[in-house]
N, C-alpha and C positions, 0 to 999 in steps of 0.2 A: 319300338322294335323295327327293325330294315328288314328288308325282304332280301332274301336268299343271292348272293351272288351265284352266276353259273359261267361257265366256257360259254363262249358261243362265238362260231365261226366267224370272220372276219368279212364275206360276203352277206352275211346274215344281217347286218347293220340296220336300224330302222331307216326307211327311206331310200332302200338301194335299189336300181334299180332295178324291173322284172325278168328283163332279158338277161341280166346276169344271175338272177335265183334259178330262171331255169335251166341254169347249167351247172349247176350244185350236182357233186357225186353222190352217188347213193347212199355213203357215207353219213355226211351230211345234213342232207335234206329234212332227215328226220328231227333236225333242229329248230326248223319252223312250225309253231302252231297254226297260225293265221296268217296266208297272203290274199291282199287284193289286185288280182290280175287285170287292169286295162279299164277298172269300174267306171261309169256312168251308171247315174239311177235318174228318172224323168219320172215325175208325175205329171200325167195329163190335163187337158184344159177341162176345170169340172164345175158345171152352174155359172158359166157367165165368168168364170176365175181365169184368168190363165194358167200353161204351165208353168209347173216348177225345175229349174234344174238346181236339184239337191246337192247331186254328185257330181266332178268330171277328172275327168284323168289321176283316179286314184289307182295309185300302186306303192305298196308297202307292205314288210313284210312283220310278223310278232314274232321273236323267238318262242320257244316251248320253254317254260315255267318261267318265264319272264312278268313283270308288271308292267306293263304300258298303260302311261294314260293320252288319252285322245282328248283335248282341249278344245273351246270353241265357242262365240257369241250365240245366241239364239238366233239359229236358224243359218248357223253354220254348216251344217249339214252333219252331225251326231249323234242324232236320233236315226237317221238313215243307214247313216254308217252300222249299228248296233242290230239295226232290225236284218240288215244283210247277213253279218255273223250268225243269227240264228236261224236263219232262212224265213223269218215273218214276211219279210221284201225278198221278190228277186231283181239285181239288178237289171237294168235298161240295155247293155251289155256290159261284157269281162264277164269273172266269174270269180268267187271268193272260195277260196283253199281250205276247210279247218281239218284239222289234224289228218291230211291226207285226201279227207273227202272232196268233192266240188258239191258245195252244199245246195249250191246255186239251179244244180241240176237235178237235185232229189224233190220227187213227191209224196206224198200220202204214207204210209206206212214204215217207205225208208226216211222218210225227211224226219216222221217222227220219232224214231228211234236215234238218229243222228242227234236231234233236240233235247235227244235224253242227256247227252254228254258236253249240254253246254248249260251252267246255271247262271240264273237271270236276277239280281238284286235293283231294287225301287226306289224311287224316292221318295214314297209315300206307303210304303211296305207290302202293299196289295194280300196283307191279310183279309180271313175269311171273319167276319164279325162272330159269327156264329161258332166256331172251332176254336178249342183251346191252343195253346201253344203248341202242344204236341202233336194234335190232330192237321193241325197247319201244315206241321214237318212233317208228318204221315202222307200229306196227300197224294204228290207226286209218285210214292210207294204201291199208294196203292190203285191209280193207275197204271202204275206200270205193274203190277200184276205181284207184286212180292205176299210172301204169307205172312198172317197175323205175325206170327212170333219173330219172324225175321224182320217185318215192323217195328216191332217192340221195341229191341235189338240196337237196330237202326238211328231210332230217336231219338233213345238213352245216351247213346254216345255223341250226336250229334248236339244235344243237349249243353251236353257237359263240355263238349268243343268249343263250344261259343258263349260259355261260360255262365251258362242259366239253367242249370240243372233242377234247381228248385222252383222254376219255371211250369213247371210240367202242365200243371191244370189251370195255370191260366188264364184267361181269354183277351183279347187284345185289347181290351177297353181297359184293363186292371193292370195291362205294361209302360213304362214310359217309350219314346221315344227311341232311346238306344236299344232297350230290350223287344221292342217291335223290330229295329233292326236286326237282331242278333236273332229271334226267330227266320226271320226273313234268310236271315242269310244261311242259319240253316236247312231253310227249303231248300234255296239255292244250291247247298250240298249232295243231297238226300239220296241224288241217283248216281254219284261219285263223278262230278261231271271233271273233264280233264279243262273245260273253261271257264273260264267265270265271268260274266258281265257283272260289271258295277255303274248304273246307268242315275248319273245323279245323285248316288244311295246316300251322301251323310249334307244333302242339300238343307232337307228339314231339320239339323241338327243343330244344338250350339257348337259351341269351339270344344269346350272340356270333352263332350261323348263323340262327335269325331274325330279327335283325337285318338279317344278308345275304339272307335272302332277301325279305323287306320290299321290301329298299333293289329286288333285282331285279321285284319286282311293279310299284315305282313307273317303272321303266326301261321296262317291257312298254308299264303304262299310257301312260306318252309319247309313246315311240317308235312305238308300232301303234296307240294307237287305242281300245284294249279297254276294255269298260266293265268294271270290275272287282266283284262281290260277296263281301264276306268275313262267314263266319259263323263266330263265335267267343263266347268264353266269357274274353275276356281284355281288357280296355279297353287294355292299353300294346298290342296291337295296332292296334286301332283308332285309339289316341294318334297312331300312331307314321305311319301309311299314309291313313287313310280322312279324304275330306272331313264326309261325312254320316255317320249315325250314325243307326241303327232298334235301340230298346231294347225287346225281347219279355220279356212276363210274362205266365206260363198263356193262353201261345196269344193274346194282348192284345198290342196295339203301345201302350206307356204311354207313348213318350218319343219323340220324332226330333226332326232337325234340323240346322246346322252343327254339327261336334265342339265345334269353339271354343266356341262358344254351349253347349254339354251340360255343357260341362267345370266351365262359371264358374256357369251358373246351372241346377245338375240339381232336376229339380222332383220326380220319383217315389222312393220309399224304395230301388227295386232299384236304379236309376241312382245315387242315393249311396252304397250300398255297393259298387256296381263301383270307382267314384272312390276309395274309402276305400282298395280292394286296390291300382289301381293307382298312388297317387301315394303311397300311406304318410304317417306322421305326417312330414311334414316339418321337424318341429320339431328343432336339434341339443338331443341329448341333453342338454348341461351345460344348454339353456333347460330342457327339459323337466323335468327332474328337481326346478325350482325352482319354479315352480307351482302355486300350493296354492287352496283355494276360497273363501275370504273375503278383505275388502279389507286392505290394509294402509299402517297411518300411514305419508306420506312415499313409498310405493311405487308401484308402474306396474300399471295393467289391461293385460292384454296380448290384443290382437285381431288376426284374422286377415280380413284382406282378399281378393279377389281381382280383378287387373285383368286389362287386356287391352291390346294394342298396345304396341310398340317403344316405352321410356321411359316408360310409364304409369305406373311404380313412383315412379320419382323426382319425376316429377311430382306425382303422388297426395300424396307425404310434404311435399315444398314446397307444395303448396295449402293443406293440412292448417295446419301452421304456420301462414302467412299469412292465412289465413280468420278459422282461430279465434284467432289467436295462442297454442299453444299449443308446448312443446317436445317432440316425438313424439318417439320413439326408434324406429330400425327395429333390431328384434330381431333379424330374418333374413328370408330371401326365398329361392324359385325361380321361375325361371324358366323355361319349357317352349315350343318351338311345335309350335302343336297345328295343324293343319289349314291349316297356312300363316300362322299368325297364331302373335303372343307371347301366352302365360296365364302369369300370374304368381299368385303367392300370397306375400302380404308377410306380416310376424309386426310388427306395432307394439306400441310400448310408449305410454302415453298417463296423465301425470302422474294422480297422488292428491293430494287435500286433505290436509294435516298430520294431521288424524283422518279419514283416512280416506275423504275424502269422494267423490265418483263424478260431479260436476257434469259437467267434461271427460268424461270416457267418453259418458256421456249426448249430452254437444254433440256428441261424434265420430260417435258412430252415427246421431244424427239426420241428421246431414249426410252422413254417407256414403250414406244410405237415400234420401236427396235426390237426390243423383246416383247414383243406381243402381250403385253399387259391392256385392255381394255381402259382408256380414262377420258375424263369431261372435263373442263373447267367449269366449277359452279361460280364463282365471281371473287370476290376481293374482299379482308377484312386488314384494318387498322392493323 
């Protein structure tokens, strides 16, 4: 499932800067769920440790029912980031925006009421041992003061939202894995929050149930509403759910912007090495293994592209042709949609001079570089 496309203003862009959100018309403004205004967060020198600086010059804005995910190495600073959203941390200065509030600046009674409208999902599901499934997705209820029956009510439906309805009397020792998630995540729901953190949430999982549970994040996003935050250390997460995409490096936002856009053209080293984990050498093995690093008489440079949009592949290779008159050979190809959009990555083969010569390669890339295609030389086969 994809999550919800929406309008959203053109100043609203992930990564734009602050001083122009705060001149968004009234209109507007109410397009943003989450801004971070000027953040720095410091933790202090504790036991002999020094400080830490987590955060610094964060400013970016979430649209409202948007999915953004926030990326990041351990100890990137994203756990910081997340604790600020829900006011567990206040930053060191700035001040973080959600849905209108300055959450940064609420205490005791408002801050928890505000907490009420933002749900928190685990990577370890932080069920109660002792509490059934339902009594789990009760809890938050019944802190917040709701009656028995509108409990009941409640949980029934939440239940059967996340797809566990026979679930009911469970206890989490008797759930796997994804049905601990899908509890979770309907805690997470309970008190209809208009946020949603997803902090790690399908780390402990295989591929097959995060998958599934993906697919149900983007059903949530839909169907309610919810602006979704995922903080992760996994780009096929991100691939797979998120429109935007915030790339953290030492407490630094180095990268944002649409996926699509991150995928085809990542500009920072950490953002190619996520790409590098999650899309792998896509090359089939019998190419790969023929590849060597010098030209050779009569053989093919072989370069990798990257497009974007439904048919851009085929197109790309007919232009190519046509342009330069050249006989390209496509080596191999994938093709992915990332953020609602096709990204592809083509393997071209692109004729040699009898000795060798590199004239073609050259015309290829110049003209690729022309129209802003993204490409590499990966090396030479016979």
């Amino acid at each position: 499932m994809k999550a919800a496309s929406m309008n959203v203003h053109p100043s609203l862009a992930i990564g734009q800067p602050i001083e122009k959100l705060d001149a968004i018309s009234p209109a507007t403004a109410p397009d943003v769920m989450v801004r971070f205004e000027g953040i720095a967060k410091t933790y202090p020198a504790y036991r002999g440790k020094p400080g830490v600086h987590a955060l610094q010059n964060i400013d970016f804005a979430i649209p409202r029912g948007s999915i953004t995910g926030v990326i990041g190495r351990s100890g990137a600073g994203k756990s910081s980031l997340v604790r600020l959203i829900n006011g567990l941390e206040r930053p060191t200065t700035g001040r973080v925006v959600v849905d209108g509030r300055d959450i940064s600046a609420l205490s005791g009674r408002e801050l928890r009421l505000a907490q009420r409208s933002i749900g928190m999902i685990f990577q370890h599901f932080n069920l109660l041992s002792s509490r059934t499934a339902a009594a789990n997705i009760a809890l938050p209820l019944e802190i917040a003061g709701w009656a028995k029956a509108d409990i009941r009510a409640r949980v029934a439906e939440l239940l059967t939202l996340v797809g566990i309805a026979d679930k009911h009397d469970r206890y989490p020792s008797e759930l796997s894995g994804g049905q601990k998630q899908r509890v979770g995540i309907a805690r997470a729901l309970a008190t209809r929050p208009s946020v949603l953190l997803s902090d790690e949430a399908t780390s402990a999982l295989d591929p097959q149930t995060t998958r599934a549970i993906l697919d149900l994040l983007a059903n949530i996003n839909r169907e309610l509403g919810v602006t979704i935050v995922l903080i992760t250390h996994e780009m096929s997460v991100v691939r797979q759910l998120a429109k935007d995409v915030v790339v953290l490096d030492a407490g630094h936002v180095v990268e944002s912007g649409h996926v699509a856009d991150i995928f085809t053209h990542p500009k920072h080293p950490i953002t190619q090495s996520f790409l590098a984990e999650a899309i792998g050498d896509s090359l089939p093995v019998s190419l790969a293994s023929r590849i060597v690093s010098v030209p050779l008489a009569g053989g093919q440079a072989v370069i990798r592209v990257q497009v974007r949009g439904a048919g851009a592949g085929d197109t790309l290779v007919a232009r190519l042709a046509r342009e330069l008159g050249l006989d390209v050979s496509l080596l191999s190809a994938r093709i992915d949609e990332i953020g609602g959009q096709h990204v592809g990555s083509l393997t071209l083969g692109i004729p040699l001079g009898t000795s060798g010569g590199e004239d073609a390669t050259t015309r290829t890339l110049a003209w690729l570089s022309q129209y802003q295609f993204p490409a590499e030389r990966l090396g030479y086969v016979a």
